[in-house]
C-alpha positions in Angstrom: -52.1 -54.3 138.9 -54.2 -55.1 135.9 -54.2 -51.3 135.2 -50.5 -51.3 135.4 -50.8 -54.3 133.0 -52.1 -52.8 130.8 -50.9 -49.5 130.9 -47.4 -51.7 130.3 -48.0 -53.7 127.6 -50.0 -50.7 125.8 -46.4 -48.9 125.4 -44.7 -52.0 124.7 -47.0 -52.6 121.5 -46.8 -48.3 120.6 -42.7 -49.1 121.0 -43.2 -52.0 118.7 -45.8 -50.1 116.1 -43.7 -47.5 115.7 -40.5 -49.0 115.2 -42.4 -51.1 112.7 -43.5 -48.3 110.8 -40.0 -46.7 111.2 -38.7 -49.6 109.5 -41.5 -49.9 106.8 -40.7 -46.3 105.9 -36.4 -46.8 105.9 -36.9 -49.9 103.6 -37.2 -48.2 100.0 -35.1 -45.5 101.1 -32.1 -47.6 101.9 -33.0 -49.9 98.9 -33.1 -47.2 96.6 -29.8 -45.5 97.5 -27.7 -48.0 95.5 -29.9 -48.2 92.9 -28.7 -43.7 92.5 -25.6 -44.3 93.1 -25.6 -47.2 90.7 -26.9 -45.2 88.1 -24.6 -42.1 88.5 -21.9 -44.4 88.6 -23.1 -45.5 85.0 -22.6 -42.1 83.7 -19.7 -41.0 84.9 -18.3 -44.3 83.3 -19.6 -43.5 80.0 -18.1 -39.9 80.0 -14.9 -41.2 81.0 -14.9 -43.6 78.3 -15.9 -41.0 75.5 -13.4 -38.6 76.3 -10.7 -41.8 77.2 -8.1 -40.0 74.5 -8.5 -36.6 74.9 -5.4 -35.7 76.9 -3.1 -38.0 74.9 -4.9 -36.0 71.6 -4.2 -32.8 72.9 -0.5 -33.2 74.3 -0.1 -35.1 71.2 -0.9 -32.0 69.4 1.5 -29.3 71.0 4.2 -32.1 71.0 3.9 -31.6 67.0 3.5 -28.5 66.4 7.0 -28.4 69.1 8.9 -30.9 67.0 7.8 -29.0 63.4 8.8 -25.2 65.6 12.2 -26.9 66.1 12.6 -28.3 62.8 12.2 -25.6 60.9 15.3 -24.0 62.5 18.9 -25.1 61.3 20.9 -26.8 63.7 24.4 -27.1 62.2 27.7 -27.0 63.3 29.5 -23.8 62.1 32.1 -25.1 59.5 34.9 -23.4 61.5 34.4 -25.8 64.0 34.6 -28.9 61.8 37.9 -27.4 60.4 39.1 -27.1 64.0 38.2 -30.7 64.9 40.2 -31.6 61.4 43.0 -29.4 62.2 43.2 -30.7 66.0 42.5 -34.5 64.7 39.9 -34.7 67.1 37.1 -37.3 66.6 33.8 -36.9 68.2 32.5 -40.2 70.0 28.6 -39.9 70.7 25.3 -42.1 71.5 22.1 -40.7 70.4 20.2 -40.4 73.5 23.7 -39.8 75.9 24.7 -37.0 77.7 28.1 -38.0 77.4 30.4 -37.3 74.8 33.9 -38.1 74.1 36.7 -36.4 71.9 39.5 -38.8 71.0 43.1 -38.1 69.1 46.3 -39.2 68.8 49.1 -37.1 70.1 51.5 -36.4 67.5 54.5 -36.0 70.0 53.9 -38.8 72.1 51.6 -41.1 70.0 49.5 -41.3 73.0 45.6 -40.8 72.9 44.2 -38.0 74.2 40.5 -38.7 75.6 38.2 -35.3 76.6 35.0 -36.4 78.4 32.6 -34.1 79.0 28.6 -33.9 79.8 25.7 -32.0 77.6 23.7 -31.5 80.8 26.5 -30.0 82.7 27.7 -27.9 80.0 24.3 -26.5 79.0 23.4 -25.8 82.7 26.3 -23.5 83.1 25.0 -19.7 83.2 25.4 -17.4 80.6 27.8 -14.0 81.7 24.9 -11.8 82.6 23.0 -14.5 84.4 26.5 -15.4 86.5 27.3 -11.3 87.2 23.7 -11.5 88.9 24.3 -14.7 90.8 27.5 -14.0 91.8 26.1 -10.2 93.5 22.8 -12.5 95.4 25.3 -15.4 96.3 28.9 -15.7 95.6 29.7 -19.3 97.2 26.4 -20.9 95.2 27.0 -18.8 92.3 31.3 -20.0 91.9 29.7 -23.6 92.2 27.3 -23.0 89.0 30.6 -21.3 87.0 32.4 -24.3 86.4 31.0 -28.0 84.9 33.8 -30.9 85.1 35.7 -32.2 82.6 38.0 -35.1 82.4 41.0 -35.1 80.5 42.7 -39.1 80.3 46.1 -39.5 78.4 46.2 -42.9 77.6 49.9 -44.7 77.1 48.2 -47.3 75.2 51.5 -49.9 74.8 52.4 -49.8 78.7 48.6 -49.6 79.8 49.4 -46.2 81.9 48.1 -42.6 81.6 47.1 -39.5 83.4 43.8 -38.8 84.7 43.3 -35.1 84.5 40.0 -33.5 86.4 39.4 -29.9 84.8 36.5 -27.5 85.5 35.4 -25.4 82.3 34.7 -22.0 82.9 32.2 -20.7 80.5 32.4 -17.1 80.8 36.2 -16.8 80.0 36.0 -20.1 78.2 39.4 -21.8 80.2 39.9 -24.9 82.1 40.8 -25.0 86.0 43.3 -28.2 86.8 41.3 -29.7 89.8 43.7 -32.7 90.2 46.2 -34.9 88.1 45.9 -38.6 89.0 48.4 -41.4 87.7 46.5 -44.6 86.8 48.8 -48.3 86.3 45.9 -49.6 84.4 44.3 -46.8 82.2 42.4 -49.3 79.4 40.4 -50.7 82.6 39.8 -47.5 84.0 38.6 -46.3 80.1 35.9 -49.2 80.3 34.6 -48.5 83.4 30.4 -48.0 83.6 29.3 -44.5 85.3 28.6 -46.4 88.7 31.9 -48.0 88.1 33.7 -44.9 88.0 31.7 -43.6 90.9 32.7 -46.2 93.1 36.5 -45.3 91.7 36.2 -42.4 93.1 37.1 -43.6 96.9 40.6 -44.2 95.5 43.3 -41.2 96.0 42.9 -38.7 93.6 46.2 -36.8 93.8 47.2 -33.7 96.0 44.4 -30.7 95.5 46.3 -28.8 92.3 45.6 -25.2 94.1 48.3 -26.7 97.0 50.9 -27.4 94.7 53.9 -25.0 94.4 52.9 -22.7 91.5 56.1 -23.3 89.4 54.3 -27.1 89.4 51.2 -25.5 88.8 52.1 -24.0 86.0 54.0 -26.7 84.5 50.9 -28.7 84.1 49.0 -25.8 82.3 51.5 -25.6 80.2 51.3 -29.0 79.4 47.8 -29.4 78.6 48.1 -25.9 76.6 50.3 -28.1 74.3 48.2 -31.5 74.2 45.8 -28.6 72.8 43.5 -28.2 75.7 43.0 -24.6 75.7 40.2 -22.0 75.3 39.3 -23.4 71.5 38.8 -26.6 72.9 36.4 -25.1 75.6 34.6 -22.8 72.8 34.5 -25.9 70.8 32.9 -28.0 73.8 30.3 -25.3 74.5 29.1 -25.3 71.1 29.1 -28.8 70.4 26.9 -28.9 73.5 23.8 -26.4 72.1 24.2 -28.5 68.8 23.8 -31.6 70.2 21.4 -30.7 72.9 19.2 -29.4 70.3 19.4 -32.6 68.5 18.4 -34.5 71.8 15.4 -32.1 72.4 13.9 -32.7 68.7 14.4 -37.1 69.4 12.6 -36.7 72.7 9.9 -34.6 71.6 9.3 -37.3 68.4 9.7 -40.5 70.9 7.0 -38.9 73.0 4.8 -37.8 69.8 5.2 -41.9 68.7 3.8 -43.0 72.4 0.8 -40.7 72.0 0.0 -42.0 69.1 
């Protein structure tokens, strides 16, 4: 029994020695492991904070040498265009930093105004005639989609508060408007002032019989009649080129409001 004792308590104690000397041994290294990372930690914090501004510096760069690239090219209207606006009596009605741009006139016969809203972004994203012929042979349904960028035609009867809501699609490669649909409106000033998500939320409201239904006497009646409130292919030219000036103009004020945050 004594023998078994002792024999007993003998490994107890080797258990106990050598988990001691386990644990004497894992003490500095489990000390010393934040006292690395600690210290690699430092550095990396000290290269970040050296080369903080480097990005900004760099972007800031090719932002500049963009902006002085652009500059140095003219961006003016071709004076043909300003006589056609004079001749037409259109006025231009812009925001810097809108995509939206209105033409406004009076109509001589009528006296009404004639507003022409139409969108930089969706003008400049139609394709060019090489780039549709190629779309068109891949995909024709996609491609007919990417032909055409809306614009809205609203002749205002300013003393009884009426007008005509007009919903055109311009056609870049032959430069025409497509009537999408003609929509009377009882109270055309409100309708005027409405905000984007105002005139979104319009949109539920009937918008008039799809114009490719109508008989095409009808049809044609209404072509004429925007051919003589001067919506015809000049006006169309006239959008499309108004678009690459202006777009360019928006390109240049980006690229310098960015240059200004990196500085």
């Amino acid at each position: 029994m004594s023998g078994l004792l002792s024999t007993t308590l003998r490994t107890q104690l080797s258990k106990r020695l050598a988990t001691a000397a386990i644990s004497k041994r894992s003490i500095p290294v489990l000390t010393s492991l934040p006292k690395l990372a600690l210290i690699n930690n430092v550095r990396t914090f000290s290269n970040t904070a050296i080369n903080f501004n480097a990005p900004e510096k760099s972007l800031k760069r090719v932002i500049n040498e963009e902006l002085k690239l652009a500059q140095a090219v003219p961006n003016e209207i071709d004076p043909a265009y300003e006589e056609y606006l004079e001749t037409e009596g259109y006025k231009v009605v812009t925001t810097p930093g809108e995509s939206r741009v209105e033409l406004v006139k009076v109509d001589k016969s009528t006296g009404n105004l004639i507003h022409v809203f139409f969108d930089i972004d969706e003008v400049a994203s139609l394709p060019l005639n090489e780039e549709l012929q190629e779309d068109m042979e891949q995909d024709e349904e996609d491609s007919y989609d990417q032909a055409f960028c809306n614009v809205k035609v609203v002749v205002e009867n300013q003393k009884e508060n009426t007008g005509l809501i007009l919903n055109l699609l311009l056609q870049s490669s032959e430069e025409t408007f497509l009537v999408e649909s003609v929509t009377p409106h009882n109270n055309i000033s409100a309708h005027l002032r409405q905000s984007a998500g105002e005139a979104d939320a319009a949109r539920a409201a009937y918008q008039g019989p799809n114009f490719s239904e109508l008989d095409e006497s009808l049809q044609t009646e209404f072509e004429t009649y925007l051919a003589e409130k001067g919506i015809n292919s000049e006006l169309a030219d006239y959008i499309i080129t108004y678009t690459e000036h202006k777009e360019e103009d928006e390109y240049r004020n980006w690229l310098s409001s960015v240059g200004k945050f990196l500085n």
